[in-house]
N, C-alpha and C positions, 0 to 999 in steps of 0.2 A: 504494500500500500504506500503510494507516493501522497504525503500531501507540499503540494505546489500553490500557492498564492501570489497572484498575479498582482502587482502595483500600478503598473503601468507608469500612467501621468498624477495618480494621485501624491505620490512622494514631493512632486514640485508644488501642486497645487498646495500641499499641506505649506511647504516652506513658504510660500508668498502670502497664505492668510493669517499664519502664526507668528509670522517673523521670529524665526526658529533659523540657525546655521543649520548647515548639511549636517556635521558633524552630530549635533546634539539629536537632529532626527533621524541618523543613521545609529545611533543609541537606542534609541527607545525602541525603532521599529526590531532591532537586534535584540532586545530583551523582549518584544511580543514575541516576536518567532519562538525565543526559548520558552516561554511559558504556553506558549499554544502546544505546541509539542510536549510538554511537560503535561498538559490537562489534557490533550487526546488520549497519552499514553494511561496517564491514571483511571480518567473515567473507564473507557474500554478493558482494563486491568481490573477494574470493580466490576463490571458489569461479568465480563466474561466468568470471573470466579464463582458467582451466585449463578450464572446460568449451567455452568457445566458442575458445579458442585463439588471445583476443586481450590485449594490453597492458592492465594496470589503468587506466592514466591514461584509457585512453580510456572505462572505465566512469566516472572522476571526477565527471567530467560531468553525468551523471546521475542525482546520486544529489542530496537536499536534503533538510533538515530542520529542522522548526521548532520553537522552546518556548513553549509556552503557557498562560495560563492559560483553565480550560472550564466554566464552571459553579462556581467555586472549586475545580478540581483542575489540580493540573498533569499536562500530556497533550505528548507527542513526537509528531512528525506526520513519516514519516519518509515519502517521495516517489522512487520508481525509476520514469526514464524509457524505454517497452518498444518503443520506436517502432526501425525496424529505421538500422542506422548506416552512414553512409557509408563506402565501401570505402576511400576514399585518406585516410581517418580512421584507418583500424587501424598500419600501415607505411607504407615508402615502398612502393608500386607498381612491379613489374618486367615490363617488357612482356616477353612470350615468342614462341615463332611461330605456337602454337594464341592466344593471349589472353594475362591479363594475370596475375603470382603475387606476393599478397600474403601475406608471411610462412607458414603455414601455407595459405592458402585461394589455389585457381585459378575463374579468370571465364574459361571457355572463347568465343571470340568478343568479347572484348571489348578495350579501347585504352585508352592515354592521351591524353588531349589537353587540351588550355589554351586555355579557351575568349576571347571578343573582352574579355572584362570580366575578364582576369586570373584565374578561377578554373580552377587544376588540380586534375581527377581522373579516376576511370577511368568510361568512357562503353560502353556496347553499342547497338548500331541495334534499333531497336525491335522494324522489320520486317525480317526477313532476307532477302525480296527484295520485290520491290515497293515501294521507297520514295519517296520523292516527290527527284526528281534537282535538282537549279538549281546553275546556274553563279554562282560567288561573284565579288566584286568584281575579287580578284586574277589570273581566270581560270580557276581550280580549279574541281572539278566536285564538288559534296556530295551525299551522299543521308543526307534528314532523314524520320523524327525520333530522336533520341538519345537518350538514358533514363542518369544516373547509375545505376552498379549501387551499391546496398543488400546490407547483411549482415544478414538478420532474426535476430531474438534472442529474441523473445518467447516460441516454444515450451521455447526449452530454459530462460529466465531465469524465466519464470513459478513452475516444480513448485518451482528452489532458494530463492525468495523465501520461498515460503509456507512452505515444511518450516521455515526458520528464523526468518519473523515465529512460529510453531507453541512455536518452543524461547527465544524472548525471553520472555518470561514468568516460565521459570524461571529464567534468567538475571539477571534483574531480582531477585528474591528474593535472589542467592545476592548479589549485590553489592548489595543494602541489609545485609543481615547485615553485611557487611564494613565499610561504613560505620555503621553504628551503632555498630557496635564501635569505630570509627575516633574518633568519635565521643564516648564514653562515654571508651575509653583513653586517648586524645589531645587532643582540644579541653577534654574538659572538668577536666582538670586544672589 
């Protein structure tokens, strides 16, 4: 998700009715940038946690954002990753005796396990019968192949991204206002 806001000829217009220098309006509108990007990411990081019924931190993650300059305008490049999340990424994992319940969400059919390379989390057999059986080193008997299970997000993270990349825009306005103001009443005194 790119958000891009377009200035155009308003930057000029502002310096001629405010009699504001370049500089102090090339300030303010660089602190709107960071705080609109700062309020897309949060709200959307609120929203998203209570719809899919998992911990923010673990949207943290995913979220990135860059300042730049584009052509001479400065542009926020704000990045949400839709890719679906590891299950033993949300909570801890509680095996049950249908499968496995994390925090809100059940993997019916599914385990914990800790694989040779140290990494724990929760696994389901791919194929529920027919699998390919071999006897392991220690004697044990495995049927492979295993599949970390994923929690997708894409459906439900996509419609709240956009509704609110939709409302940055105005958002952006109302806090240049603030900062111009900020600006005009405070700095420049």
């Amino acid at each position: 998700m790119n958000l891009e806001i377009d200035l155009g000829d308003s930057v000029a217009e502002l310096e001629e009715q405010l009699e504001l220098s370049i500089r102090q309006l090339q300030k303010a509108v660089t602190r709107t940038i960071q705080k609109t990007a700062r309020w897309l990411e949060t709200q959307t990081k609120r929203e998203l946690g209570v719809a899919l019924s998992v911990p923010q931190r673990v949207l943290a993650a995913r979220y990135y954002k860059t300042f730049y300059m584009k052509n001479g305008r400065r542009t926020v490049n704000v990045w949400f990753g839709l890719s679906p999340i590891a299950v033993s990424a949300l909570e801890k994992p509680k095996q049950t005796d249908i499968g496995v319940r994390v925090g809100k969400h059940h993997f019916i059919g599914a385990f914990i396990a800790t694989m040779k390379s140290g990494h724990s989390g929760v696994f389901k057999r791919k194929h529920a019968s027919g699998g390919k059986r071999s006897k392991r080193s220690d004697g044990q008997w495995t049927e492979l192949p295993i599949e970390e299970e994923r929690f997708s997000i894409e459906k439900i993270a996509l419609p709240i991204i956009e509704r609110y990349h939709v409302r940055a825009e105005a958002r952006f306005h109302q806090i240049l206002k603030q900062e111009i103001n900020f600006v005009m009443n405070v700095e420049g005194q």
